[in-house]
C-alpha positions as CSV (number, residue, x, y, z in Angstrom):
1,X,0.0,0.0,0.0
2,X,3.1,2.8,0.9
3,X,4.7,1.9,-2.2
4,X,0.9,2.6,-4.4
5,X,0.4,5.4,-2.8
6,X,3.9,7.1,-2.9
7,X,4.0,5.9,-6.9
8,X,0.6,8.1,-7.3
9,X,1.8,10.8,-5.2
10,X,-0.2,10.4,-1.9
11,X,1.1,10.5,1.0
12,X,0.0,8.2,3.6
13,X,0.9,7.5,7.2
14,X,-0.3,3.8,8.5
15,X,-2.2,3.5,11.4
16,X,-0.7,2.9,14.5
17,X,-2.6,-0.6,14.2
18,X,-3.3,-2.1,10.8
19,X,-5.2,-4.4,10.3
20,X,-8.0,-2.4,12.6
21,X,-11.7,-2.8,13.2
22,X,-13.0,-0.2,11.2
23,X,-16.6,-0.8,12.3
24,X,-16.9,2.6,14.5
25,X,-16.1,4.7,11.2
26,X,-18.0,2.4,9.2
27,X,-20.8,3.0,11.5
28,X,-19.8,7.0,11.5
29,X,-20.1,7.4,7.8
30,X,-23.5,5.3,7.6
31,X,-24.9,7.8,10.7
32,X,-24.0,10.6,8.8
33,X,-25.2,9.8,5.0
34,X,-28.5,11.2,4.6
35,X,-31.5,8.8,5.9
36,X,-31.5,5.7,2.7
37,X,-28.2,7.0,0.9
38,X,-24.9,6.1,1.2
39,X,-22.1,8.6,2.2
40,X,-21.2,11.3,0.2
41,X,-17.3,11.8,-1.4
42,X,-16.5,14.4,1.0
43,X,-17.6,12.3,4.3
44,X,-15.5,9.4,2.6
45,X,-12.2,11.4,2.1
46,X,-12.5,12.7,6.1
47,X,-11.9,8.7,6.8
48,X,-9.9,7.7,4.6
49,X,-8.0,11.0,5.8
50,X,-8.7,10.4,9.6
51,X,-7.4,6.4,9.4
52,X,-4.3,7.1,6.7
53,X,-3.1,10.5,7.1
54,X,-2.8,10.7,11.0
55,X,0.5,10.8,11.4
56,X,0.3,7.1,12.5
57,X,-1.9,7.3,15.3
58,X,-4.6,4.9,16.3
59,X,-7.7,5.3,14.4
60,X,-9.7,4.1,17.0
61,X,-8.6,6.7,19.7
62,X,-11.7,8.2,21.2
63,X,-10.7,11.9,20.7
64,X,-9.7,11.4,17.4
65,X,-13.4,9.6,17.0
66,X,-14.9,12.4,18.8
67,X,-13.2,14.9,16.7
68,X,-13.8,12.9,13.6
69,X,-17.4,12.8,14.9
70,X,-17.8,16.5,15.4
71,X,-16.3,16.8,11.3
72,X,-19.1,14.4,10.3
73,X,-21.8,16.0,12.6
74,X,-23.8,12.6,11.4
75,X,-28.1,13.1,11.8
76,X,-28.2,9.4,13.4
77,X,-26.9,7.8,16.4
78,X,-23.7,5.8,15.2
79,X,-24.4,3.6,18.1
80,X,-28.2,3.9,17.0
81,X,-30.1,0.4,16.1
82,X,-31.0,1.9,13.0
83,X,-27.2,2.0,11.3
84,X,-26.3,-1.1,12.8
85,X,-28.8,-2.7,10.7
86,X,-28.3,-0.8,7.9
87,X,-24.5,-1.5,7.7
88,X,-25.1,-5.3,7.8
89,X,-28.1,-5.2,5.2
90,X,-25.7,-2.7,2.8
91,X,-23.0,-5.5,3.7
92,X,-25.2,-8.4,2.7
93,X,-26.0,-6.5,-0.5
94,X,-22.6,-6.4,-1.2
95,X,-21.7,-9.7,-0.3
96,X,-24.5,-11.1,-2.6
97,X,-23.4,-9.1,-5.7
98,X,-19.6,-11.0,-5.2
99,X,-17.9,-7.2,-3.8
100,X,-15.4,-8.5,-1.8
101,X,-12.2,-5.6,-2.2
102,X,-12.4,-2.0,-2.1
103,X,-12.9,0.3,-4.1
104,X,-15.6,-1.8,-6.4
105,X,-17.2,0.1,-9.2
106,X,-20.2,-2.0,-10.7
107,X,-20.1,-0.9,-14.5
108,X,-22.7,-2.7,-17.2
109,X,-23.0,-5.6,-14.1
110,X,-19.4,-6.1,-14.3
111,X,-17.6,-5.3,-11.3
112,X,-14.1,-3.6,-11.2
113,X,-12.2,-4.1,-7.8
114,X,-9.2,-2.9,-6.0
115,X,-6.7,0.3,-7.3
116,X,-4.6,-2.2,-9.8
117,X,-8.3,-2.6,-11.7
118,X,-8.7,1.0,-12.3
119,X,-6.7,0.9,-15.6
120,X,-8.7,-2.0,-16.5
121,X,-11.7,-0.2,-16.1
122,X,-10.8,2.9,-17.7
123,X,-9.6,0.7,-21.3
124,X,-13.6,-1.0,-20.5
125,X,-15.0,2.4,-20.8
126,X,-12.9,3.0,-23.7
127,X,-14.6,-0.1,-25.5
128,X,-11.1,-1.8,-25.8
129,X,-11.7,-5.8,-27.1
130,X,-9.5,-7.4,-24.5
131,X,-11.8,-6.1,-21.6
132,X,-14.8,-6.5,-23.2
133,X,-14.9,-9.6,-24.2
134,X,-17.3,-12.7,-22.4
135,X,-15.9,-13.4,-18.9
136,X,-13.7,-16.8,-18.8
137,X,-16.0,-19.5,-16.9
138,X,-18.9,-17.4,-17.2
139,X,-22.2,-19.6,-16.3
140,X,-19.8,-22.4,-14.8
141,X,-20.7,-22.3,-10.6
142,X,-17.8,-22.0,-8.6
143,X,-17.8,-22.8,-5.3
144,X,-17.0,-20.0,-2.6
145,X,-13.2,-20.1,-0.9
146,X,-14.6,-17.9,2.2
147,X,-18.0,-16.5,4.0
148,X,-18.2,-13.5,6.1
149,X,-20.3,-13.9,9.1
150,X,-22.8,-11.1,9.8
151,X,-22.9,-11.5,13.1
């Protein structure tokens, strides 16, 4: 991830733990979409800034959450019933559509995941043959090699 990000020019600063439990900004970012949408570009970019451009501290600090909270100013109750269940049924979605890596862009019910498939997408966009053409093993079932558990 360092060596992708300082190739594109980003700087970036891992957490103080990685992996982490990302479900209190996951939760953060659900609380403050509007009520049925999903979060905006702007509330995406203050995580992704909060978690990789802290200087290496822990993204799960509480004053950092706070503060990150107080950015947000989310309408719901991260804690709230309400975006607990709608973080596992958007999770489900996702799970049932095959999204397993981030980012995932869905494009003509193809999906396009993690930052090595950008250029992939962008020569599908541009109609190029080798992208486009039928999916190898399409139709064939395939068993799963993992499950997430919802619980």
């Amino acid at each position: 991830m360092a060596w992708a990000a300082h190739r594109l020019g980003i700087p970036i600063a891992t957490p103080a733990q990685h992996p982490f439990n990302p479900l209190a900004l996951l939760r953060l970012l659900h609380a403050a979409a509007p009520e049925g949408r999903t979060p905006s570009r702007w509330q995406c970019e203050r995580v992704l800034h909060h978690a990789w451009r802290g200087e290496g501290a822990d993204a799960n600090a509480p004053a950092r959450l706070a503060a990150l909270r107080e950015t947000l100013a989310p309408a719901r109750d991260p804690e709230g019933e309400d975006v607990k269940q709608q973080l596992k049924d958007r999770t489900a979605q996702a799970l049932a559509k095959g999204i397993f890596g981030v980012p995932t862009i869905e494009v003509d019910g193809r999906l396009f995941w993690g930052l090595d498939a950008l250029e992939m997408l962008a020569a599908y966009l541009r109609g190029d043959a080798g992208v486009r053409r039928p999916r190898l093993g399409r139709g064939r079932p395939r068993a799963a090699g993992c499950r997430a558990r919802l619980s």
